[in-house]
FIRO-940312 format. One record per residue: residue number from 1; residue in three letters; x, y, z of N, C-alpha, C in turn. Coordinates in pm, 1 decimal. Layout:
BEGIN
- romi keba n.px n.py n.pz ca.px ca.py ca.pz c.px c.py c.pz
- NUM ALA X Y Z X Y Z X Y Z
...
END
This chain:
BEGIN
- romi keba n.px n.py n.pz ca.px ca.py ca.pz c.px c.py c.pz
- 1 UNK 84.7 -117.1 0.0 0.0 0.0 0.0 89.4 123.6 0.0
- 2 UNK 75.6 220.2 -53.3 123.1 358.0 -101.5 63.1 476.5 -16.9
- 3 UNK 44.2 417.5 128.5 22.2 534.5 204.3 118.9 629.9 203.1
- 4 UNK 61.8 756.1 226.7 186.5 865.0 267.6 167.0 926.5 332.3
- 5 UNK 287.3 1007.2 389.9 269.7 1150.5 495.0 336.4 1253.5 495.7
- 6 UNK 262.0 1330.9 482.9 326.0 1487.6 458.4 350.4 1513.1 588.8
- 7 UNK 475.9 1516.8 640.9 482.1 1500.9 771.3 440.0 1645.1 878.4
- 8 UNK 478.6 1742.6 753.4 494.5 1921.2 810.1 320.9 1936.8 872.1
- 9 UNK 227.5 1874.5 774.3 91.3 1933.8 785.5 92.2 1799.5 883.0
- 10 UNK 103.1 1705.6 889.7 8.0 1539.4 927.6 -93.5 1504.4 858.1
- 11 UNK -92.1 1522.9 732.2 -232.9 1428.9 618.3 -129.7 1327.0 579.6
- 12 UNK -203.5 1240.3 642.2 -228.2 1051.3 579.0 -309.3 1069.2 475.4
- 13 UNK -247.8 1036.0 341.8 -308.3 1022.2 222.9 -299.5 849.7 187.0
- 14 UNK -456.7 824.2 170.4 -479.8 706.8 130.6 -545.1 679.9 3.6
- 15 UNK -458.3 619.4 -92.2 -527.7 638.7 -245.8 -633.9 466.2 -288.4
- 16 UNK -731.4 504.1 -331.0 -851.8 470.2 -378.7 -755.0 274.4 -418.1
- 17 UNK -680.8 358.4 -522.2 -590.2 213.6 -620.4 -508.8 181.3 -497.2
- 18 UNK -489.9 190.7 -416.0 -453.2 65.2 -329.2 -552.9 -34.7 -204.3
- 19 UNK -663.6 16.8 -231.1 -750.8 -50.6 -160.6 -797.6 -171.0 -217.0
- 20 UNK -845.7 -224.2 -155.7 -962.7 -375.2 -239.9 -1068.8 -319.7 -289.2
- 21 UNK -1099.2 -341.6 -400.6 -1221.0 -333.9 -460.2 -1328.1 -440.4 -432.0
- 22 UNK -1403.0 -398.1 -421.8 -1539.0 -498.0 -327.9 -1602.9 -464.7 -485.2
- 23 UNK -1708.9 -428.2 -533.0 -1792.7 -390.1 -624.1 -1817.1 -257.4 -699.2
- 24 UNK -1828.4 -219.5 -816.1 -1811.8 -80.1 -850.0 -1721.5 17.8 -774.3
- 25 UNK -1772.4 91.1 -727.5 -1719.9 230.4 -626.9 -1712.6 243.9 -471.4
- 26 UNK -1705.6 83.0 -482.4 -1717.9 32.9 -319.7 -1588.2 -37.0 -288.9
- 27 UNK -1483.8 6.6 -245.0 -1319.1 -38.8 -148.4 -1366.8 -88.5 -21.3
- 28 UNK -1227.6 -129.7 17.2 -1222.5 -186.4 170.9 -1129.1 -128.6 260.2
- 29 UNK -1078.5 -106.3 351.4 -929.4 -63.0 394.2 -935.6 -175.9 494.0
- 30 UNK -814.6 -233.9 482.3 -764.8 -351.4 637.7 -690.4 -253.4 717.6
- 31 UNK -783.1 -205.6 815.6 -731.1 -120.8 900.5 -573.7 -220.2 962.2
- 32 UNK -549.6 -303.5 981.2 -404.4 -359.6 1047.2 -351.6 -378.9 939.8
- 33 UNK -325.6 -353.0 822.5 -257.7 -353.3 731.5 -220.1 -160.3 740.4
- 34 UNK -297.9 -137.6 731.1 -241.1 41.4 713.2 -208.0 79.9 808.9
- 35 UNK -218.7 16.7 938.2 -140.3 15.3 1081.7 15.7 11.9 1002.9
- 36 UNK 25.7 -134.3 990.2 164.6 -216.7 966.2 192.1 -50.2 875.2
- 37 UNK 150.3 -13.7 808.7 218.2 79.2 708.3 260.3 207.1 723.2
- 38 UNK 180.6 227.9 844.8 233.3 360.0 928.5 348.8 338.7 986.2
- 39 UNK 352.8 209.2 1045.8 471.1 183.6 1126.4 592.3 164.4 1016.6
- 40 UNK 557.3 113.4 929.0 698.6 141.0 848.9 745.2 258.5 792.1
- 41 UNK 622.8 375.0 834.3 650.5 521.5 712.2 736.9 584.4 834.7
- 42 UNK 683.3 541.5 975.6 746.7 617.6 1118.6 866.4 543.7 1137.3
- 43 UNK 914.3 460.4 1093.3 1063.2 398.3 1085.2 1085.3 388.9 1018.5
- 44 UNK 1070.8 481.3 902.5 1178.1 518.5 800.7 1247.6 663.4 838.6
- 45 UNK 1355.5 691.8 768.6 1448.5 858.6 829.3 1323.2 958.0 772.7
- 46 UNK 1253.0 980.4 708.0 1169.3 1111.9 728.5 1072.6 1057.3 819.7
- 47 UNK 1039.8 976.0 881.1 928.1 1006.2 963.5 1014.7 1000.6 1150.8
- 48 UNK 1112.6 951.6 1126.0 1166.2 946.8 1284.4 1151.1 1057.1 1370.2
- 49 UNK 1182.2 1162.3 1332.2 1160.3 1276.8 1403.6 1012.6 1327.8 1429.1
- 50 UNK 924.2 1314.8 1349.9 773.3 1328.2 1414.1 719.3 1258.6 1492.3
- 51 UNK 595.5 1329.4 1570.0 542.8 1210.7 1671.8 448.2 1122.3 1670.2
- 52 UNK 460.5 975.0 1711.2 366.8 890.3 1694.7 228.0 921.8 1629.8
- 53 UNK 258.3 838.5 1487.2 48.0 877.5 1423.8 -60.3 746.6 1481.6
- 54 UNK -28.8 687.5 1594.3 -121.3 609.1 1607.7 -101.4 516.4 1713.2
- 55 UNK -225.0 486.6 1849.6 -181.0 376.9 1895.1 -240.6 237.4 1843.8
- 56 UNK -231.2 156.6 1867.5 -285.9 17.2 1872.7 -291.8 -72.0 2005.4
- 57 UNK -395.5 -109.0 1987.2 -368.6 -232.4 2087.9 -445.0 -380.2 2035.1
- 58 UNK -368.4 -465.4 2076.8 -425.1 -597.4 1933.1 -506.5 -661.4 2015.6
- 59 UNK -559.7 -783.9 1905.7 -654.3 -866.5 1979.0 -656.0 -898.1 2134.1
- 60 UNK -745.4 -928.9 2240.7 -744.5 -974.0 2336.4 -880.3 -1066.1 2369.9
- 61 UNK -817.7 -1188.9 2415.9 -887.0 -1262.6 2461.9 -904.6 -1312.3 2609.5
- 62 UNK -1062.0 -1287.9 2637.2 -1092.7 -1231.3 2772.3 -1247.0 -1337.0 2821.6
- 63 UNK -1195.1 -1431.9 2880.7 -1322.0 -1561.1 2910.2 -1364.2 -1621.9 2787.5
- 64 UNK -1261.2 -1721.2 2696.8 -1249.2 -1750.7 2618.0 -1312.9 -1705.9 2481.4
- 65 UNK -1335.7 -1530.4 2480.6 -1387.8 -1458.3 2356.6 -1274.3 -1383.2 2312.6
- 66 UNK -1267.8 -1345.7 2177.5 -1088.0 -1261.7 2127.6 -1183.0 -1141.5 2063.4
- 67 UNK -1150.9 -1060.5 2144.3 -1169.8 -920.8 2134.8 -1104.3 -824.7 1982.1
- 68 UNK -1157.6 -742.4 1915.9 -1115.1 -688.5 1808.9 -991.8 -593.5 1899.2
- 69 UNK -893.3 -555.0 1786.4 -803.9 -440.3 1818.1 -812.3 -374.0 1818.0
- 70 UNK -811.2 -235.5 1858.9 -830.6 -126.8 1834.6 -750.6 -71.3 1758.1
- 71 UNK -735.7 60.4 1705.3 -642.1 158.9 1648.0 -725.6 247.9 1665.8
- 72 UNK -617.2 406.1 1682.6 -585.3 531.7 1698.7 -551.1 593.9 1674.3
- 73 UNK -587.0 672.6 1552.1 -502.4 835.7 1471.9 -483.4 896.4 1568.9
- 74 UNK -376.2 921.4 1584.6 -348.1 1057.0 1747.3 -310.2 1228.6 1650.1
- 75 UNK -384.5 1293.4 1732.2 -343.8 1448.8 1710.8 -217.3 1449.6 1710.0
- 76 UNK -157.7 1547.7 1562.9 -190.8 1637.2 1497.1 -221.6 1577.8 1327.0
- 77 UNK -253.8 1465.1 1335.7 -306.4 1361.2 1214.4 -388.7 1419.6 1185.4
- 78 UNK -441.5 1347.0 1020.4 -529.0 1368.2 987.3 -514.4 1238.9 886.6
- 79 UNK -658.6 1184.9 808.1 -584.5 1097.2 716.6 -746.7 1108.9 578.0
- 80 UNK -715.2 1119.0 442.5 -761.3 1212.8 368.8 -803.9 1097.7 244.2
- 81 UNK -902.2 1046.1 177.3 -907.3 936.9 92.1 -891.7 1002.0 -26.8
- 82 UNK -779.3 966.4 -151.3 -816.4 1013.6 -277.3 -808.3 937.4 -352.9
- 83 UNK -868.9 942.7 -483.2 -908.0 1124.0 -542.7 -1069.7 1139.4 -510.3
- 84 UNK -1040.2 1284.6 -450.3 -1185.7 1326.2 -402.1 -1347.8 1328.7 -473.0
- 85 UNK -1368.1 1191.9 -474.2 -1452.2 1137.0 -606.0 -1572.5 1113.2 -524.1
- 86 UNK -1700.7 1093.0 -530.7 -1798.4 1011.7 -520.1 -1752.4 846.0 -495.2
- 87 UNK -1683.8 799.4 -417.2 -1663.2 673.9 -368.2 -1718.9 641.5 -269.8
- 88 UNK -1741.3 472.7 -196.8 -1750.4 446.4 -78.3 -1582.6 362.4 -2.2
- 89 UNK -1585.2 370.5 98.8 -1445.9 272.0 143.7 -1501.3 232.2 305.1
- 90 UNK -1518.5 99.0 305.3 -1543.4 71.8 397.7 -1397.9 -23.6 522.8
- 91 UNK -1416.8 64.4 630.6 -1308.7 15.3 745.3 -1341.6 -86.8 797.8
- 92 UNK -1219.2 -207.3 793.7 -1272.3 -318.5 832.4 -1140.1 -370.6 950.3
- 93 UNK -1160.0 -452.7 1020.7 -1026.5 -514.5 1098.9 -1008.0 -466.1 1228.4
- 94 UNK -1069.9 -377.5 1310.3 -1040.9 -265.2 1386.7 -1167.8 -194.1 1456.3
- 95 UNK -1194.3 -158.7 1566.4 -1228.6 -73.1 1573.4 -1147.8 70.6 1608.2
- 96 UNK -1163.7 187.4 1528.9 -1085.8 290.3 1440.4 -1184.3 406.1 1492.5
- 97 UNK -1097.0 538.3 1446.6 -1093.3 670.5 1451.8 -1142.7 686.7 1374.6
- 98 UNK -1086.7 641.7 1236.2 -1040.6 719.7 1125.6 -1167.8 771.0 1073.6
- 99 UNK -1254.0 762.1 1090.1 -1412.5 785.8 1064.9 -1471.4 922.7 1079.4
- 100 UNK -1373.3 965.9 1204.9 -1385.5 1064.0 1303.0 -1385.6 1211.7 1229.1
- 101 UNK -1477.7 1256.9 1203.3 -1486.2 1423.5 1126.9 -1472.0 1491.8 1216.0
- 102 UNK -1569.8 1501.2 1347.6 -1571.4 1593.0 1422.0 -1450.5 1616.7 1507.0
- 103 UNK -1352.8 1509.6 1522.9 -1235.1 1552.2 1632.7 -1115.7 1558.1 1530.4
- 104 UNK -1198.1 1607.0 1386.3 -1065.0 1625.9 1283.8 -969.2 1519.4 1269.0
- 105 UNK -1020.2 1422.3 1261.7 -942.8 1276.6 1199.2 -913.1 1228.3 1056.1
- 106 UNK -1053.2 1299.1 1028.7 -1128.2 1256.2 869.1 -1137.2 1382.2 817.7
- 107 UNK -1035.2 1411.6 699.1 -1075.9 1517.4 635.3 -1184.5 1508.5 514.5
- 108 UNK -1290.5 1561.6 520.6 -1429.4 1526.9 449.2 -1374.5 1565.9 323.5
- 109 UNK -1440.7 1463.1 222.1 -1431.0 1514.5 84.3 -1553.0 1436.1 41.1
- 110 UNK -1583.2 1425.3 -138.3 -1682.7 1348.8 -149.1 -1664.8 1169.3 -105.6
- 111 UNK -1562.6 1140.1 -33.0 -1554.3 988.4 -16.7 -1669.4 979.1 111.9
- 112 UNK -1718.1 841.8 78.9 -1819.6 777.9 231.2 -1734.5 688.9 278.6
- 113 UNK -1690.2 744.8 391.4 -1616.1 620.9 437.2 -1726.8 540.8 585.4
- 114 UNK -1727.3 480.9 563.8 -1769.3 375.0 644.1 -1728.1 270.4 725.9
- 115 UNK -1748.2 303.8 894.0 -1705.9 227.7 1016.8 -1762.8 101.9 1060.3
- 116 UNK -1688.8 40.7 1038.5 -1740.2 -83.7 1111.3 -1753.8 -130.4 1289.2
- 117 UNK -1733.8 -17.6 1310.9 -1711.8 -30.2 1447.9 -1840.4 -126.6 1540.2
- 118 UNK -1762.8 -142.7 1656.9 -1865.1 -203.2 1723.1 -1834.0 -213.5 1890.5
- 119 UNK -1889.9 -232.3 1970.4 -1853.4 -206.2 2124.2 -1852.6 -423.2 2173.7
- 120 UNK -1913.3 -471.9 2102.4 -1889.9 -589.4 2103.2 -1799.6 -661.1 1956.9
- 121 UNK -1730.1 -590.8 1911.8 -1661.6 -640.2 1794.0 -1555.2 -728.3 1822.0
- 122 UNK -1584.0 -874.5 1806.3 -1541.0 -1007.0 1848.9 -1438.3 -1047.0 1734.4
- 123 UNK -1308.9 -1192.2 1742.0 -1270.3 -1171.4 1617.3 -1278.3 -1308.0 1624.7
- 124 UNK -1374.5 -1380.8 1548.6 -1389.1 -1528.4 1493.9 -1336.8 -1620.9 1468.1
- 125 UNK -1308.8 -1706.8 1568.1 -1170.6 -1803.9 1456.3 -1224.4 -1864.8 1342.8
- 126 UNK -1106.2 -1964.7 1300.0 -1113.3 -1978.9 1145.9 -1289.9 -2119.9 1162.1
- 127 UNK -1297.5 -2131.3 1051.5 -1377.2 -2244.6 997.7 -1353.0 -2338.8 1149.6
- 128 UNK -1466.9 -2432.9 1157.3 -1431.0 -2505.9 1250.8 -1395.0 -2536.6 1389.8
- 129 UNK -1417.9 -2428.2 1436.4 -1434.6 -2319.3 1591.5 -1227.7 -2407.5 1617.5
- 130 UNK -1175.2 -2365.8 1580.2 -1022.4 -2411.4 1585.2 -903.4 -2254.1 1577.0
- 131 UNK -856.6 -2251.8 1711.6 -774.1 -2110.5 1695.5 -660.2 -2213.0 1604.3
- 132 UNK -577.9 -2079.0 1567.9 -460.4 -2071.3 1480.9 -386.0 -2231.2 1515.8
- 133 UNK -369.2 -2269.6 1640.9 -314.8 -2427.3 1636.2 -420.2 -2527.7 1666.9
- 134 UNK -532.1 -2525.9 1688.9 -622.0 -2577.1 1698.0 -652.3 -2638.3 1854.9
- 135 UNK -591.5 -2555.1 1938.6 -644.4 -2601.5 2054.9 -795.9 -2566.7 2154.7
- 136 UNK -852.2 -2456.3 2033.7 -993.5 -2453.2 2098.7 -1108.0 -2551.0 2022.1
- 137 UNK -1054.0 -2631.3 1924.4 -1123.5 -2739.8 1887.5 -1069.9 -2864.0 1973.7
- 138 UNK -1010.6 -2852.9 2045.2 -971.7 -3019.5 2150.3 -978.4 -2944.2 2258.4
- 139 UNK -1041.8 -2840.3 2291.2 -1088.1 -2795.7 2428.1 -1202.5 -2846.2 2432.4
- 140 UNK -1283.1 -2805.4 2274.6 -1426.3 -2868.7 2292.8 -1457.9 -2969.8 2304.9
- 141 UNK -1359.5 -3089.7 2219.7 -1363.2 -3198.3 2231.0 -1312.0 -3244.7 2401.4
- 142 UNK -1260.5 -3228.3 2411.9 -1232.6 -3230.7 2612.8 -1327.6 -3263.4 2665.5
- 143 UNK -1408.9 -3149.8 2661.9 -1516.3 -3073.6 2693.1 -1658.6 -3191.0 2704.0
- 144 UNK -1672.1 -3224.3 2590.8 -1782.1 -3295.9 2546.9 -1720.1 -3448.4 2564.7
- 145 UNK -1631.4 -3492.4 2599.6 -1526.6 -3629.2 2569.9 -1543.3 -3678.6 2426.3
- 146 UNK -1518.1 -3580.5 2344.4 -1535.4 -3620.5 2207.1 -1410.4 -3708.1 2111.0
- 147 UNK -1378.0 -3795.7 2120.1 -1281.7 -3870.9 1977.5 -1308.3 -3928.5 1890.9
- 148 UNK -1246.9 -3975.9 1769.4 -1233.5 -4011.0 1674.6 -1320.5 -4202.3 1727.4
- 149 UNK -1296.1 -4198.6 1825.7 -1291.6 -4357.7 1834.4 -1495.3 -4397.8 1875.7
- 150 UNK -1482.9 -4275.3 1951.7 -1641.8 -4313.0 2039.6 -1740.5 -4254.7 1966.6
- 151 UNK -1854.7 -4338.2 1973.0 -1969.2 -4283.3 1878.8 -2042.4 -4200.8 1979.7
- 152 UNK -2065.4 -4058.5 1952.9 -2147.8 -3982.0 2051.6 -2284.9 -4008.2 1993.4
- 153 UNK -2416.4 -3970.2 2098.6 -2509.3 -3926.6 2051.2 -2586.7 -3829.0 2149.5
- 154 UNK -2615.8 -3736.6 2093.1 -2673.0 -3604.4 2131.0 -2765.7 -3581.7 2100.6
- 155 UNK -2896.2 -3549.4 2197.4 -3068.9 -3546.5 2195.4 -3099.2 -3362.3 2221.3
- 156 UNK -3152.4 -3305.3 2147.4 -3188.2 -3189.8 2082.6 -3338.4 -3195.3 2034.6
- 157 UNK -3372.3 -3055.8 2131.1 -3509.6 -2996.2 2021.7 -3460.8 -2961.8 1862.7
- 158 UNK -3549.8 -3018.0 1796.9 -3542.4 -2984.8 1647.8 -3510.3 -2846.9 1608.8
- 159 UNK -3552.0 -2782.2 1657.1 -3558.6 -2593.9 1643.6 -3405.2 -2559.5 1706.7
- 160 UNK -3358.9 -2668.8 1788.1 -3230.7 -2587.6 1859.8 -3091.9 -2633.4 1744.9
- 161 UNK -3112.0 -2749.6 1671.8 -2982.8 -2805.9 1596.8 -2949.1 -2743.2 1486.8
- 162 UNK -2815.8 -2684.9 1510.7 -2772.4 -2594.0 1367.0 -2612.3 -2691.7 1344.3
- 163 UNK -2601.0 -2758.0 1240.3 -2483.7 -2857.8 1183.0 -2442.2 -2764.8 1128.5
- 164 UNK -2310.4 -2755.8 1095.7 -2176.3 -2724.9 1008.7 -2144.8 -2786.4 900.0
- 165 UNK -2214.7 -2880.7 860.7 -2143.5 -2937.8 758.9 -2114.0 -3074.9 753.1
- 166 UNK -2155.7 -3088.3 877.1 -2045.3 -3245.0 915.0 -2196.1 -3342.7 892.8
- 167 UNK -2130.4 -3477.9 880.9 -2229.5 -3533.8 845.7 -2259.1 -3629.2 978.1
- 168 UNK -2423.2 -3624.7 961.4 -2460.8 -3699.4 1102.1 -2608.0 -3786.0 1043.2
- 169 UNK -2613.1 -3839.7 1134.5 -2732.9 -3928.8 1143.7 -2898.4 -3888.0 1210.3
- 170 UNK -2996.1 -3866.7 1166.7 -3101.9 -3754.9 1232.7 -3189.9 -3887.4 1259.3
- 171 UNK -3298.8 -3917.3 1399.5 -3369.9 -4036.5 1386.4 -3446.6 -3917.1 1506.6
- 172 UNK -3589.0 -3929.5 1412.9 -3658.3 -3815.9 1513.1 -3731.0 -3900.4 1608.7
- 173 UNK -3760.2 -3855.9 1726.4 -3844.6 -3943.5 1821.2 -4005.5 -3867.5 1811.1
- 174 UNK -4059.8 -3987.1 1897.1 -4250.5 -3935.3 1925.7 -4221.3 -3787.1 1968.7
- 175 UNK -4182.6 -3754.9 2035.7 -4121.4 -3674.4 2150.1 -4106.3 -3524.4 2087.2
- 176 UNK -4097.6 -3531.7 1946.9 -4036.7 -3441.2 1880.6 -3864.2 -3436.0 1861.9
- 177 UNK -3812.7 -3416.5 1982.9 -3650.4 -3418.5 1997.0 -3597.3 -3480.6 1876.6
- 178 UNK -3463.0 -3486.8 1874.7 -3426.5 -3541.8 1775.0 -3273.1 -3574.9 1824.2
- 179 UNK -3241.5 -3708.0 1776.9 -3134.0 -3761.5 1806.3 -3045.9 -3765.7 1703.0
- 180 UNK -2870.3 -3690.0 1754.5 -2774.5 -3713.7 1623.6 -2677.7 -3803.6 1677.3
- 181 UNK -2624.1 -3909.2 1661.4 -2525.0 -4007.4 1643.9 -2420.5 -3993.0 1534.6
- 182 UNK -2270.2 -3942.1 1595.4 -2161.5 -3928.1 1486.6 -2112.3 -4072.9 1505.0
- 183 UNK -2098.6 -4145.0 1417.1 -2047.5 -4305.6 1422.5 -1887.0 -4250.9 1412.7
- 184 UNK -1819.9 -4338.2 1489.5 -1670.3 -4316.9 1521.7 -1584.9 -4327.6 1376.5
END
């Protein structure tokens, strides 16, 4: 990405052609990607001498939920989308500033930029409820005494069972309930 900074004023210029294109006139920005890119523009020799454009603080996981990161344009920033077109760019990865008109974060032009923010903004692991080494998928399995070897079976209101994908066995009772059996 081809962020820049005019360091004298503080405009973060973010151009249109380095974003993702989602559909027509609709971008994306990975807010921790244009993090990473600040940090390399502030450790390079023209930016050493100015002061910090941003804090961060990364994921946190807090009663087994992983919390989004934050980021922080800090005063005397500003950060400016071009070319000043009729676009949308939506912020994703983060909950962010950069949105921010009124505390002069966002210098308005015709771009819509759009926050994704959220006060519960959670960060999902991958496919398969499995963090990065997969130990919150053999927590669950722990959990439930689930292996490869033992055939479980699990009795559920019909209305409550939502599958993934995986393949199971459905044998409904009088009862309504419904019984799934994963054969080992």
């Amino acid at each position: 990405m081809a962020v820049t900074i005019d360091w004298p004023t503080g405009v973060i210029t973010v151009l249109q052609a380095d974003l993702t294109l989602i559909t027509g006139t609709f971008y994306e920005l990975d807010t921790n990607q244009f993090r990473k890119d600040l940090n390399a523009l502030q450790a390079s020799e023209a930016g050493m001498p100015w002061p910090t454009t941003h804090l961060h603080n990364t994921e946190v996981t807090v009663g087994g939920i992983t919390y989004a990161r934050t980021f922080e344009i800090l005063a005397p920033y500003s950060v400016t989308f071009s070319p000043d077109s009729a676009w949308s760019v939506r912020l994703v990865g983060s909950n962010n500033n950069i949105w921010d008109i009124e505390a002069g974060i966002l210098n308005q032009n015709q771009v819509q930029v759009i926050p994704t923010n959220s006060a519960g903004l959670i960060s999902t692991p991958a496919p398969g409820l499995s963090g990065a080494d997969g130990t919150r998928l053999q927590e669950i399995h722990q959990v439930y005494g689930l292996d490869s070897t033992t055939p479980v079976t699990h009795q559920k209101d019909p209305a409550e069972i939502q599958w993934d994908g995986n393949t199971i066995e459905l044998d409904e009772q009088p009862s309504g309930d419904v019984i799934a059996t994963r054969q080992p």
